[in-house]
The first five atom37 places (N, CA, C, CB, O) and aatype in JSON, in Angstrom:
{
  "aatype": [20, 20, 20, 20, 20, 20, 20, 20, 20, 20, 20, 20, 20, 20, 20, 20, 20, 20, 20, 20, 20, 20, 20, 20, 20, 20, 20, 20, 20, 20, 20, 20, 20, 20, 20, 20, 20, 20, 20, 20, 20, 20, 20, 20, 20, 20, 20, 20, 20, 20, 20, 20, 20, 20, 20, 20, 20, 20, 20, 20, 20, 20, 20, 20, 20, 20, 20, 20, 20, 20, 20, 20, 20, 20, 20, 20, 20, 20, 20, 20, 20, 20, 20, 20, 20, 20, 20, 20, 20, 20, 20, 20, 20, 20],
  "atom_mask": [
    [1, 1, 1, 1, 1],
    [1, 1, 1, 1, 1],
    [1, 1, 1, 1, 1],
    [1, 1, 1, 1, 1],
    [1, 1, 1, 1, 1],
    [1, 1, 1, 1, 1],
    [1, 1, 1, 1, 1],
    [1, 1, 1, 1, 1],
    [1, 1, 1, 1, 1],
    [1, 1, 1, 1, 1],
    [1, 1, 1, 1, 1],
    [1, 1, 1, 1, 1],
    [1, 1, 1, 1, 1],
    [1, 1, 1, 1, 1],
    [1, 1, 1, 1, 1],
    [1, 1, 1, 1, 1],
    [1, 1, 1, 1, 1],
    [1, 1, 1, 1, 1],
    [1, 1, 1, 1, 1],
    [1, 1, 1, 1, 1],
    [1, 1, 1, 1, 1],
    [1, 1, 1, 1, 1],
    [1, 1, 1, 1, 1],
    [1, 1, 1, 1, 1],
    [1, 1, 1, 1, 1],
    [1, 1, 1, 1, 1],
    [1, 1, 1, 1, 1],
    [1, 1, 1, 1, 1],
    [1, 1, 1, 1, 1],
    [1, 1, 1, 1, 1],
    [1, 1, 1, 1, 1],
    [1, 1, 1, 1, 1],
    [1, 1, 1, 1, 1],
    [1, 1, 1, 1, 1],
    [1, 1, 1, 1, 1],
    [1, 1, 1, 1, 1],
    [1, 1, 1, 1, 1],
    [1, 1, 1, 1, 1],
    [1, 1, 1, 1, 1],
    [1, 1, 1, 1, 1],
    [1, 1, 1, 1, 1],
    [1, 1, 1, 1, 1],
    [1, 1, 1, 1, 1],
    [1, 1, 1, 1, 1],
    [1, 1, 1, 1, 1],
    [1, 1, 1, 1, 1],
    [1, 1, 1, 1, 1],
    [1, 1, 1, 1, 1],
    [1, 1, 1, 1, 1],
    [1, 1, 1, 1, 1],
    [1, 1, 1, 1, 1],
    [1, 1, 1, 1, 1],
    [1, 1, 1, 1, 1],
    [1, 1, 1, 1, 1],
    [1, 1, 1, 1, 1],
    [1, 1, 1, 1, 1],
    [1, 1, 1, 1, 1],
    [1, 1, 1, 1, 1],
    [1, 1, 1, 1, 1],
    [1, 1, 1, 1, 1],
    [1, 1, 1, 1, 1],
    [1, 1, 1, 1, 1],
    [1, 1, 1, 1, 1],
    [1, 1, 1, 1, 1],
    [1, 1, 1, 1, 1],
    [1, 1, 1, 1, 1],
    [1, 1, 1, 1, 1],
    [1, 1, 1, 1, 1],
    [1, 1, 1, 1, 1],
    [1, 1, 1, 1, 1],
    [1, 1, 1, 1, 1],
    [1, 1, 1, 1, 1],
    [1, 1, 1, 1, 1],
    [1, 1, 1, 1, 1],
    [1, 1, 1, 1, 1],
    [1, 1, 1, 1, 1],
    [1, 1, 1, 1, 1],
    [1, 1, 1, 1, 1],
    [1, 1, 1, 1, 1],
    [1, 1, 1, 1, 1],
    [1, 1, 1, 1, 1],
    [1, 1, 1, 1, 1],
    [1, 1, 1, 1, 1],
    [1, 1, 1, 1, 1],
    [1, 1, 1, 1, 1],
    [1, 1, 1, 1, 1],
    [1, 1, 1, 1, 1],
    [1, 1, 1, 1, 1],
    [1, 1, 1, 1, 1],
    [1, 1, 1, 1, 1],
    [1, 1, 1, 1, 1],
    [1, 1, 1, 1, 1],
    [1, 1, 1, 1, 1],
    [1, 1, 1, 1, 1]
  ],
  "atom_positions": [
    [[-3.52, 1.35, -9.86], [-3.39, 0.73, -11.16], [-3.95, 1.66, -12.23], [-4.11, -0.63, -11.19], [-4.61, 2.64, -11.93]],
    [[-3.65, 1.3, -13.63], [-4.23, 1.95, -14.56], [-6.07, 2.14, -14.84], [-3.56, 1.3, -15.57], [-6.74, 2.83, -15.61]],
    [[-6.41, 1.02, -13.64], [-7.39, 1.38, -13.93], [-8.33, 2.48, -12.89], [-7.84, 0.23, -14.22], [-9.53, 2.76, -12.79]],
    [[-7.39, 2.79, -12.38], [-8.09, 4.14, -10.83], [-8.45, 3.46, -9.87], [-9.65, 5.23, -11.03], [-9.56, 3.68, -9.37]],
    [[-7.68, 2.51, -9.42], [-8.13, 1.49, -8.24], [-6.85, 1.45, -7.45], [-8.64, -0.17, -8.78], [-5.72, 1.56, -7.92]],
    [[-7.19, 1.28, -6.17], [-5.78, 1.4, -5.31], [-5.58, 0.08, -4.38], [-5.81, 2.85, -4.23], [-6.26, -0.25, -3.41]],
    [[-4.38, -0.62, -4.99], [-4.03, -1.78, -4.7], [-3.27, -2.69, -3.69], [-3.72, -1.86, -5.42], [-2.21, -3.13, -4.12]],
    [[-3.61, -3.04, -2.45], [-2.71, -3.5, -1.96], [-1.98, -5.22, -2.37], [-3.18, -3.25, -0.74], [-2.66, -6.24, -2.51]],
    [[-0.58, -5.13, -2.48], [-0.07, -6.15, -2.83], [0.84, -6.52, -2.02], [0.28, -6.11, -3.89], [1.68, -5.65, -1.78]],
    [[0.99, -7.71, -1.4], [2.07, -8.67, -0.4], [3.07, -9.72, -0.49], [1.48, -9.29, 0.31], [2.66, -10.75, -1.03]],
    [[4.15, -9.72, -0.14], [4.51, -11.1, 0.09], [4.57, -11.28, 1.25], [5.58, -11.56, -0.41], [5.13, -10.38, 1.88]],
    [[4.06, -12.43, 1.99], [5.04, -12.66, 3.51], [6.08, -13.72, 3.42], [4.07, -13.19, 4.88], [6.65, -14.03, 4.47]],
    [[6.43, -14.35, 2.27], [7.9, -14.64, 2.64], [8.29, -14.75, 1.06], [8.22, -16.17, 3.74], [7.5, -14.81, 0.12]],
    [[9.52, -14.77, 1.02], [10.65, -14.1, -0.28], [10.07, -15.2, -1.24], [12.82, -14.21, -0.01], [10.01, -16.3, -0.7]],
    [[9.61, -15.15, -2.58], [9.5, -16.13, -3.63], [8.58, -15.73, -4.66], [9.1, -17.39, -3.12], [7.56, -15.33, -4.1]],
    [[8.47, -15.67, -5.87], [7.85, -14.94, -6.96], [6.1, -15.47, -7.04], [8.81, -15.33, -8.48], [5.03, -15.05, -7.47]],
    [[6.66, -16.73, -6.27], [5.2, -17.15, -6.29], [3.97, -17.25, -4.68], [5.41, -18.71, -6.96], [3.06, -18.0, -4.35]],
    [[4.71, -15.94, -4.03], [3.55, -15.73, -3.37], [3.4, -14.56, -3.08], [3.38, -16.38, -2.39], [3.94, -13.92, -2.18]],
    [[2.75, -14.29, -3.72], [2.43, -12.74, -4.13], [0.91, -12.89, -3.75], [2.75, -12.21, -5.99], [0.25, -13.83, -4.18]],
    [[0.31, -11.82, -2.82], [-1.01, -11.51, -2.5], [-1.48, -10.15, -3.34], [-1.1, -11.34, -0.89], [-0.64, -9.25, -3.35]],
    [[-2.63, -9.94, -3.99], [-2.92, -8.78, -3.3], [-4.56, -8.54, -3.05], [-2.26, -7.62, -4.1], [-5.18, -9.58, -2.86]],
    [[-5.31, -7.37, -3.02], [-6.69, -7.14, -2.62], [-6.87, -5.84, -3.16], [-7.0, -7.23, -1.08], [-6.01, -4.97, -2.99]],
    [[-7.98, -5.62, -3.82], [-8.23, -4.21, -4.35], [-8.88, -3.39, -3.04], [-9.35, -4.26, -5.77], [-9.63, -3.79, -2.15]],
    [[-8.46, -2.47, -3.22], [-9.07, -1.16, -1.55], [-10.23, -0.71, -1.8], [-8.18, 0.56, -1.19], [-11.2, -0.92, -1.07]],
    [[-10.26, 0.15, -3.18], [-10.87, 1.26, -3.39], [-10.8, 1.77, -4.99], [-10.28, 2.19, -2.41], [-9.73, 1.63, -5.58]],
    [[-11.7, 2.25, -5.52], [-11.5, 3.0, -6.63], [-11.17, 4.9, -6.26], [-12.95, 2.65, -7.55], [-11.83, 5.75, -5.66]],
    [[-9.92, 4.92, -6.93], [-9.14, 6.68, -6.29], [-9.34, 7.4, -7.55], [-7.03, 6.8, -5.79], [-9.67, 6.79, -8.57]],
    [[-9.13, 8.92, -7.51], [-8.95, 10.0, -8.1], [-7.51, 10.54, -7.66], [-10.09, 10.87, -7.83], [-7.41, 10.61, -6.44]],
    [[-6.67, 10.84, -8.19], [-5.34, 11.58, -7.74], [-5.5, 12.55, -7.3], [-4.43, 11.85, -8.54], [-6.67, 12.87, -7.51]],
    [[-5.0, 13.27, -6.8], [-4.12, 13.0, -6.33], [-4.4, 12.11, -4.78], [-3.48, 14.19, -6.4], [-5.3, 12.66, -4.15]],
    [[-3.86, 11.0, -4.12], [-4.52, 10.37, -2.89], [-3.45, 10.42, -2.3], [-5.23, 8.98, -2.88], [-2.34, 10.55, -2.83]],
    [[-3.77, 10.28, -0.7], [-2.91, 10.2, 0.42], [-3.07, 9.18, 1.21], [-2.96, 11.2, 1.16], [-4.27, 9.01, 1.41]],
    [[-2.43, 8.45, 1.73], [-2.13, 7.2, 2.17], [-1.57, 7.03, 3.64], [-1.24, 6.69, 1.25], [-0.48, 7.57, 3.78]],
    [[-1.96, 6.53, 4.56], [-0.9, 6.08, 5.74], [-1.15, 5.05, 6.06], [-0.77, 6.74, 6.95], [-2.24, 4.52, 6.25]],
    [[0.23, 4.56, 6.16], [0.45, 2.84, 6.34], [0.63, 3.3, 7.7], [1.89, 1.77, 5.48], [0.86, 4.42, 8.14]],
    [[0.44, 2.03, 8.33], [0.64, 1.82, 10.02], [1.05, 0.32, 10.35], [-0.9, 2.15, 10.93], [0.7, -0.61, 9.62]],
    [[1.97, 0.12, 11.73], [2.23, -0.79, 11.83], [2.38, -0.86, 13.12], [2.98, -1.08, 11.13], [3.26, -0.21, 13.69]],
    [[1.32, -1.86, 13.95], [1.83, -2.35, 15.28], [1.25, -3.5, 15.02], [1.48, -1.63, 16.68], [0.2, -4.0, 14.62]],
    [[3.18, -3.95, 15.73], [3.52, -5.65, 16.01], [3.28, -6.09, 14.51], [2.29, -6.64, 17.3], [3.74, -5.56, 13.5]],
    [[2.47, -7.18, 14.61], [2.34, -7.87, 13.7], [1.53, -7.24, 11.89], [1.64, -8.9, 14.53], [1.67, -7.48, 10.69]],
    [[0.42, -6.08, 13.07], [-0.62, -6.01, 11.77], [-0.22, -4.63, 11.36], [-2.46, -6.16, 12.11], [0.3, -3.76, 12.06]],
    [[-0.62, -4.56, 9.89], [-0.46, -3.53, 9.04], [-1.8, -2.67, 8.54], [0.22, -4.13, 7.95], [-2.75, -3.18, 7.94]],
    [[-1.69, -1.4, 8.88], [-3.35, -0.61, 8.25], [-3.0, -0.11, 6.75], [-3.97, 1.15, 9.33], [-1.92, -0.02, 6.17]],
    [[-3.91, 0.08, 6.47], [-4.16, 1.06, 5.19], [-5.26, 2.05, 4.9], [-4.29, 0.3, 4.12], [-6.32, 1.85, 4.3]],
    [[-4.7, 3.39, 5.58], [-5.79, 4.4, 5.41], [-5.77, 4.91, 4.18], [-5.73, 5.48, 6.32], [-5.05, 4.42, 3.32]],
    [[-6.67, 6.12, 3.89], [-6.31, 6.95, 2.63], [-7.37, 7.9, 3.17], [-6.49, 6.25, 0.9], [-8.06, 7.61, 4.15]],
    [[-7.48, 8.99, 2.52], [-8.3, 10.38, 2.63], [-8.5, 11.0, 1.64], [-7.82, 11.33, 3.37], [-7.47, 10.97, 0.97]],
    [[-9.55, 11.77, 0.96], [-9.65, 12.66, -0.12], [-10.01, 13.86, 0.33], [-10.5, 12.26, -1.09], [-9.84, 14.86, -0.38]],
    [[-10.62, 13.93, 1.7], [-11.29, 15.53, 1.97], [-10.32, 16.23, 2.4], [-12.5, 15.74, 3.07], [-10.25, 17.44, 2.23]],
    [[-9.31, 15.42, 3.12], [-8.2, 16.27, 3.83], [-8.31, 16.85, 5.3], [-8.01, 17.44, 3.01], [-7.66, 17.77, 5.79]],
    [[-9.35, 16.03, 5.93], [-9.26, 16.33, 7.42], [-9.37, 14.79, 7.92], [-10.57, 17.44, 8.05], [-8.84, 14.45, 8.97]],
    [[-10.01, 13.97, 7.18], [-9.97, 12.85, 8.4], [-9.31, 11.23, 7.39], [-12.12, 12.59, 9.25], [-9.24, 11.01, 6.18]],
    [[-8.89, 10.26, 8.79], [-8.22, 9.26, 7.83], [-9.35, 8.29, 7.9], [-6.64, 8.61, 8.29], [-9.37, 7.6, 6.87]],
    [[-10.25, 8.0, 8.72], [-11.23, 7.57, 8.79], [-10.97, 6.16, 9.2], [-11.88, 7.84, 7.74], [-9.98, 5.96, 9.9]],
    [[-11.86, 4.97, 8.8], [-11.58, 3.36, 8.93], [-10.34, 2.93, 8.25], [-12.76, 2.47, 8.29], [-10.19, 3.49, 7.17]],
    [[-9.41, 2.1, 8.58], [-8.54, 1.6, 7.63], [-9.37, 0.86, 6.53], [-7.5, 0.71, 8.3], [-10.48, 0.34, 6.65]],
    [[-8.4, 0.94, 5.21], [-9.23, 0.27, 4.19], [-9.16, -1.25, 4.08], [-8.88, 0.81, 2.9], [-9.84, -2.04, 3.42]],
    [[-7.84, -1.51, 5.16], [-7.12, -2.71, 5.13], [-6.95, -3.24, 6.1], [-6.11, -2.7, 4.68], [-5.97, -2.55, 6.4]],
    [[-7.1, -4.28, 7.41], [-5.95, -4.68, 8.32], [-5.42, -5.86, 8.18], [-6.24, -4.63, 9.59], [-6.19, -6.76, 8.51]],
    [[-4.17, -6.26, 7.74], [-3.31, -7.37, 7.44], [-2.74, -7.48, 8.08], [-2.7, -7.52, 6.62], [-1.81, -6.67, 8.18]],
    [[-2.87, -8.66, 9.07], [-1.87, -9.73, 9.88], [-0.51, -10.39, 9.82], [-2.4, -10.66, 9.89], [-0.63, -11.54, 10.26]],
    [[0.75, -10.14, 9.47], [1.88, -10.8, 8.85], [2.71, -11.15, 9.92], [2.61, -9.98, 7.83], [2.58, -10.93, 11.12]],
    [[4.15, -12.12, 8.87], [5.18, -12.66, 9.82], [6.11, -11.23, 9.31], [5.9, -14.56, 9.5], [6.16, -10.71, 8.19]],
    [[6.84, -10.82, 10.7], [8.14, -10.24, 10.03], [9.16, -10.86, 10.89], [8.28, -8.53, 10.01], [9.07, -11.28, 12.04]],
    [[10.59, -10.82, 9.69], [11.77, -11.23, 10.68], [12.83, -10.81, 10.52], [12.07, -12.41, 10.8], [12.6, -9.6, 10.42]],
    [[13.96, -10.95, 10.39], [15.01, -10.41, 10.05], [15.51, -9.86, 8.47], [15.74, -11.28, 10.53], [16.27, -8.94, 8.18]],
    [[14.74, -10.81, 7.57], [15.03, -10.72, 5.79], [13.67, -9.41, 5.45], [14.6, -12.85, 4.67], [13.7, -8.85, 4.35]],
    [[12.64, -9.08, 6.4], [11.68, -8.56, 6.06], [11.82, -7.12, 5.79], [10.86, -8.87, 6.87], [12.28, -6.46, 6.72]],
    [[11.53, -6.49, 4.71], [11.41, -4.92, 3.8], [10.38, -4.61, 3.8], [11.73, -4.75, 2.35], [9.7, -5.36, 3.1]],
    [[9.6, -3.51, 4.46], [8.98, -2.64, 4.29], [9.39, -1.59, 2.89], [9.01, -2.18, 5.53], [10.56, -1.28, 2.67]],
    [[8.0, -1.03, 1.83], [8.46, 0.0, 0.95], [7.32, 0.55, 0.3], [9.45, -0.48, -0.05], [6.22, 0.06, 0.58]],
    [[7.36, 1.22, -0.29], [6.52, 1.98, -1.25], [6.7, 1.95, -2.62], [6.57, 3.19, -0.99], [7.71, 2.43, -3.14]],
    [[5.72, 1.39, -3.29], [5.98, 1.25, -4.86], [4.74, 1.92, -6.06], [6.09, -0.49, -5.1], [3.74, 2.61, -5.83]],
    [[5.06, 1.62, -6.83], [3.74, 2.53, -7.59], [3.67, 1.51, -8.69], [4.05, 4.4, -8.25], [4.62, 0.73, -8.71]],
    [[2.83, 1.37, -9.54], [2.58, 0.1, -10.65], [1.52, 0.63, -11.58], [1.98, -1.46, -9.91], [0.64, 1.43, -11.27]],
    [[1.77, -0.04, -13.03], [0.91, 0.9, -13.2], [-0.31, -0.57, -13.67], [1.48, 2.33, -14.46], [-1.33, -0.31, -14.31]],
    [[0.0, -2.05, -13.23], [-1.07, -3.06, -13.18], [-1.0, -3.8, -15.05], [-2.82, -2.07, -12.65], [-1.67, -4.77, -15.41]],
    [[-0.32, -3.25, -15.69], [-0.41, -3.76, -16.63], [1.05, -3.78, -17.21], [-1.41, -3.22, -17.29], [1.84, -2.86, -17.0]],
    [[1.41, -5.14, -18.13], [3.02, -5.56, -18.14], [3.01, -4.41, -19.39], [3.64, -7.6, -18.54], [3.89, -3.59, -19.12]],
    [[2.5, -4.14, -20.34], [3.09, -3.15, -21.62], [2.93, -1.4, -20.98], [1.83, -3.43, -23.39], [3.15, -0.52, -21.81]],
    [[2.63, -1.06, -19.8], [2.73, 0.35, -19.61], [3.32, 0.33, -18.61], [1.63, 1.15, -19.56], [3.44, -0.55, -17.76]],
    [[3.8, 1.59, -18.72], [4.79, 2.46, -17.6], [4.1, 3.0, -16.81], [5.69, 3.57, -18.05], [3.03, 3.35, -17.31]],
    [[4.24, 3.3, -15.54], [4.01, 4.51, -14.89], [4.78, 5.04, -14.08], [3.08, 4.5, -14.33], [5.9, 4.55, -13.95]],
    [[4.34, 6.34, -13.21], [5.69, 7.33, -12.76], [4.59, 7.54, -11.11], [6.16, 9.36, -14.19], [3.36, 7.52, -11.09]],
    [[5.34, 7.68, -10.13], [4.61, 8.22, -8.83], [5.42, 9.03, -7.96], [4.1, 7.12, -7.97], [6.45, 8.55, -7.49]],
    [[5.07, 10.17, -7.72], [5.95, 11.28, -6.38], [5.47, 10.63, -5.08], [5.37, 13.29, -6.3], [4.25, 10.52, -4.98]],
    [[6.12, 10.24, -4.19], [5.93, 10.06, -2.92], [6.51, 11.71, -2.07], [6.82, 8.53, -2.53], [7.62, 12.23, -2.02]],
    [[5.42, 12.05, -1.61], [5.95, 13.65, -0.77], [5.86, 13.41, 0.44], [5.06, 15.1, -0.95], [5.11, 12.46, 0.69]],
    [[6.46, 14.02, 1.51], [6.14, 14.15, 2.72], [5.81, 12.37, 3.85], [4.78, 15.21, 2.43], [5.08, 12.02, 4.78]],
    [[6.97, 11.7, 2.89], [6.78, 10.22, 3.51], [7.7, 10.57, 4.97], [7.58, 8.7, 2.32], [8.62, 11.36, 4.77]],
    [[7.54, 10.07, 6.45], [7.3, 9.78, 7.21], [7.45, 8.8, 8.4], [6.85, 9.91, 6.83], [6.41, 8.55, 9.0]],
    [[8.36, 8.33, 8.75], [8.35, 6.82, 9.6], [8.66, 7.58, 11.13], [9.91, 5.38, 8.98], [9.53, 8.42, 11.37]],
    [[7.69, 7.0, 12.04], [8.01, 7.2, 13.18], [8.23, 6.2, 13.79], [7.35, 7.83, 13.71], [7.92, 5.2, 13.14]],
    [[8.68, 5.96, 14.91], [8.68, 4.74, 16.32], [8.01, 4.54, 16.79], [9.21, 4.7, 17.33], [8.13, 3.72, 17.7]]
  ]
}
């Protein structure tokens, strides 16, 4: 967000009004991120030194099913500003 805080935000099922989210961490840019996913639960690492991913910052429990999207978005937390984000070197394995 605009304010240097790194945000996770959810829905687990389709509707404007259920929207989760939880603040992680306060970041410096440039940050690196890996999402993870087995079965049900979802991690959220990040790193600044560049050797280790350390504790997840996150572990979230969800439903997925057939209507369910995984993605990557960037925000900038406030409705009157814009913001812009490079995703590099994104990643999905099996």
């Amino acid at each position: 967000e605009s304010s240097g805080k790194l945000v996770f935000r959810w829905r687990d099922k389709v509707g404007p009004d259920e929207s989760h989210e939880k603040e992680l961490s306060q970041v410096t840019l440039p940050i690196h991120l890996k999402l993870t996913r087995t079965g049900r639960q979802i991690q959220v690492f990040s790193y600044a030194d560049g050797q280790s991913w350390g504790e997840p910052l996150l572990t979230h429990t969800t439903t997925f099913d057939g209507q369910s999207h995984l993605g990557l978005y960037t925000c900038s937390g406030n409705t009157f500003a814009s913001t812009t984000a490079i995703f590099e070197t994104v990643k999905l394995t099996p």
